[in-house]
N, C-alpha and C positions, 0 to 999 in steps of 0.2 A: 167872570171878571177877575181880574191880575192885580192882587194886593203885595208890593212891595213893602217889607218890614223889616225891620231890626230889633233883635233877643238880647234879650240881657245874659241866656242859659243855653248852653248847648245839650246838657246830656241828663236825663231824669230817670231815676231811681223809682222802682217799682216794687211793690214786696212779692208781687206773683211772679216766678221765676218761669218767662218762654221764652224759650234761648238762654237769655241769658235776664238779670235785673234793672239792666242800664239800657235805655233808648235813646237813639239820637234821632229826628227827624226834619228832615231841610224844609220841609212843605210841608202846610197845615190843609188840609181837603188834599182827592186827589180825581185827574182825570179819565181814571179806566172804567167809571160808569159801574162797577159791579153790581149787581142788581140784589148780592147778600152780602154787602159790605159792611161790617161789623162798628167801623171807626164811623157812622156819620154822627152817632151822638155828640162829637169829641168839639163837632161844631157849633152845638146848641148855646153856649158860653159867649160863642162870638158872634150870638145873633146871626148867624149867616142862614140868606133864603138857601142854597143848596151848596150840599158838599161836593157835590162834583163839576160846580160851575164858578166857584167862588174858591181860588187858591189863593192860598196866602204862601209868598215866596220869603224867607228866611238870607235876605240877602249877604247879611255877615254873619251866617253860620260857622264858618272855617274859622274866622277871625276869635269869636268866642269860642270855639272846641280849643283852640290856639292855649287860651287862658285857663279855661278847665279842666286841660291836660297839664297844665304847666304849675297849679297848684301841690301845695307842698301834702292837701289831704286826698290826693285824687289815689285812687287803690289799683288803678294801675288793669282796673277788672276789662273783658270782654264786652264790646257796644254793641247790641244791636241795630244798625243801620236799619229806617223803611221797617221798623217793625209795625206803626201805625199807619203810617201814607206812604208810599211807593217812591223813593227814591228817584227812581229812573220813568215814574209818569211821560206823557208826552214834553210837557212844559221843560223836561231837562236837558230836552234839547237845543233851549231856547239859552237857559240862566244856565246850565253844565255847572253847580254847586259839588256833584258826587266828585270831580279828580280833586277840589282842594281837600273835603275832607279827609280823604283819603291820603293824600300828601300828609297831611296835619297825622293821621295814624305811624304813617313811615316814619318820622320823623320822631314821634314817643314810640314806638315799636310796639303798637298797643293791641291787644288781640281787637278783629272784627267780625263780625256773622250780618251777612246779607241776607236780605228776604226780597225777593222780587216777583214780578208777572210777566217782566218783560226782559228782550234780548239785549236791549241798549247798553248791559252791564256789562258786554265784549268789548266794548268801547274801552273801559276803564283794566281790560285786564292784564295788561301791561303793570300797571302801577300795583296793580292784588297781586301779581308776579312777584315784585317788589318788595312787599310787604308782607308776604307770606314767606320771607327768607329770614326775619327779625320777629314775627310775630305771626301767631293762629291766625288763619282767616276759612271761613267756610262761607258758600256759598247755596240757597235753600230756594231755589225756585217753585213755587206756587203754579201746582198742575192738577188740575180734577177732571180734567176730557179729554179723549184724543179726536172727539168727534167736533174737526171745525165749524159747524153748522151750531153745534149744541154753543161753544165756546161764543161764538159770535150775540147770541142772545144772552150769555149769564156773562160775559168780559166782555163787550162790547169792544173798548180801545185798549186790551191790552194787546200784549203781544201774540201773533201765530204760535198755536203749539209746536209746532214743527222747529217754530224759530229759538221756542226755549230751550225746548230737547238739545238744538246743537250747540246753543250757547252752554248748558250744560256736561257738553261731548268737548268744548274746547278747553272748559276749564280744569277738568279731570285730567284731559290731555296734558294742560300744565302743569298739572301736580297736586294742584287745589282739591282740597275736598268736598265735594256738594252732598246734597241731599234734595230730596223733592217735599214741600207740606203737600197731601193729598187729601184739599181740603176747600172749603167743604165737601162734604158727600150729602148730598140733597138727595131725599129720599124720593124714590119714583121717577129722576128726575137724571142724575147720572149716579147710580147706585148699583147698574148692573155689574154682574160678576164678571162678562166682557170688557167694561169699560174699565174696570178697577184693573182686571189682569193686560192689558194692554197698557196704561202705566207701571205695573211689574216691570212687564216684558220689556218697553224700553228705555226706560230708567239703566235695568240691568245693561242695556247692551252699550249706555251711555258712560257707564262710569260710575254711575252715581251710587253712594253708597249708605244711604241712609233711605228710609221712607217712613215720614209723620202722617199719621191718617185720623183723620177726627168726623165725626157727622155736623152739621149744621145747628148751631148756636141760634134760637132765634128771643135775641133779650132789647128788649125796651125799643128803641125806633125802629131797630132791624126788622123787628116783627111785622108790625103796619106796614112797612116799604117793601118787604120782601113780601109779601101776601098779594099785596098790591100786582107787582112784577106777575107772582104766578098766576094771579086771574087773567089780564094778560095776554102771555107767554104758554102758559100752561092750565088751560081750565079745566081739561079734562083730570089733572091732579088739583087742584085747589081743594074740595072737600077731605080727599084721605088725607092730605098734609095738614090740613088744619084739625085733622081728626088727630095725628100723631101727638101734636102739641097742643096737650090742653095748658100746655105753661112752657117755659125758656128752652126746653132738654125735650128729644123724642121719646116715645115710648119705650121703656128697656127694656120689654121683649123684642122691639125692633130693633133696637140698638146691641143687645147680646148679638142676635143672628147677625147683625152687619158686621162687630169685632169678631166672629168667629171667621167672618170670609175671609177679613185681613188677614185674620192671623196665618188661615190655608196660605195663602199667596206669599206671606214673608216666608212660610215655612218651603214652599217650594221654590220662591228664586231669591233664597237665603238671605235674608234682608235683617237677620236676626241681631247682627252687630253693629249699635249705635255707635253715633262715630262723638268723638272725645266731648264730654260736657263741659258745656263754654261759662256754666252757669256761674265757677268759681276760679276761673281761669283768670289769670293775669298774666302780666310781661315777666314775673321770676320764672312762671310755667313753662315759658317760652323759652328764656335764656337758658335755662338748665336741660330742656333738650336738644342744644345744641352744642351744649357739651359732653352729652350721655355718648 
């Protein structure tokens, strides 16, 4: 179901710093189904029966970022766009909210960092064109398979891998900086050192110059629902996985050995230089490297 609403706020402050401290999100639930989707607690507050069937659309988003950029105490910091719900979900095709926020950035010259699953963010890069001549913008696609088979069961509706990789390959082509989250890494599940180095592999051939790799977080509803999924999807792993997590975090002799693969793979298709932290970026950061 399609809940059309109106916010009093656009942009919320966070003390844990991913990406950055500041999030904006246009959509509350999202529709790509993931099956270890971290945000569905986010919905417990709004009563809603399912996160992924119950959007809530944020219809004068642009209008309020308008006003919260235009305060006299706004610091001017780096937003994470989609760092909760997916910006560019299917439904944005419908409501297309991402070109005015975006507008609304150009316009304060305000750094941005994207997180997406999906390709639809070609759509808009024209105006990230834009706005990356006044202000940071990075772009951070969300890739943990190259096996469409695997993808189709753990992202149901998001985007083809294929489709992100080159939405990825256009925007480097621009000039934009990307990066890949390679994330989650579900143990058993796509955790082989094949699948891992085939995201290396073509990341590097794409442009992309950054790689975030994290193992699977399983805290508070995530757990039940994603346990759920892998009886399932995957029974033949249900008992090791639930053997790894006797609590939130995997086991950290499984988890050392898995950071030691990443680390082989940065070390070999050189992935070792993170690209600029947005965490304390603002628009002077921006302006002064345009005059350096």
């Amino acid at each position: 179901m399609i809940h059309e609403i109106q916010v009093k706020s656009a942009l919320h402050y966070h003390k844990r710093a991913f990406a950055t401290h500041w999030d904006l999100n246009c959509y509350r639930g999202c529709g790509h189904h993931c099956v270890y989707c971290f945000a569905q607690y986010s919905h417990k507050y709004l009563e809603s029966k399912n996160f992924f069937d119950d959007i809530w659309v944020k219809t004068n988003i642009a209008k309020v970022l308008e006003k919260d950029f235009s305060k006299k105490s706004w610091c001017g910091a780096c937003v994470n766009v989609c760092g909760v719900t997916d910006g560019y979900q299917p439904i944005e095709q419908k409501f297309q909210l991402m070109p005015s926020i975006i507008q609304c950035f150009i316009e304060h010259r305000n750094p941005l960092a994207i997180t997406t699953k999906s390709h639809w963010v070609v759509r808009d890069l024209p105006l990230l064109t834009q706005l990356n001549k006044v202000a940071y913008v990075v772009l951070r696609m969300s890739i943990s398979t190259t096996d469409e088979n695997l993808r189709e069961k753990l992202e149901p509706y998001a985007s083809k891998i294929h489709d992100r990789f080159e939405a990825l390959k256009r925007f480097a082509a621009a000039g934009l900086d990307t990066g890949i989250l390679l994330m989650p890494i579900i143990p058993y599940i796509n955790d082989s050192f094949e699948n891992l180095e085939s995201i290396f592999k073509e990341a590097k051939s794409c442009g992309v110059k950054e790689i975030v790799a994290d193992i699977l977080h399983l805290r508070g509803y995530t757990r039940q629902n994603f346990l759920g999924h892998v009886q399932k999807l995957f029974p033949q792993h249900t008992n090791r996985i639930r053997s790894l997590y006797e609590g939130s975090y995997a086991d950290k002799i499984y988890s050392k050995a898995l950071h030691q693969k990443i680390a082989s793979l940065r070390s070999k298709y050189k992935f070792n230089a993170p690209l600029p932290n947005t965490v304390h970026m603002t628009q002077r950061s921006k302006q002064l490297e345009l005059f350096s």
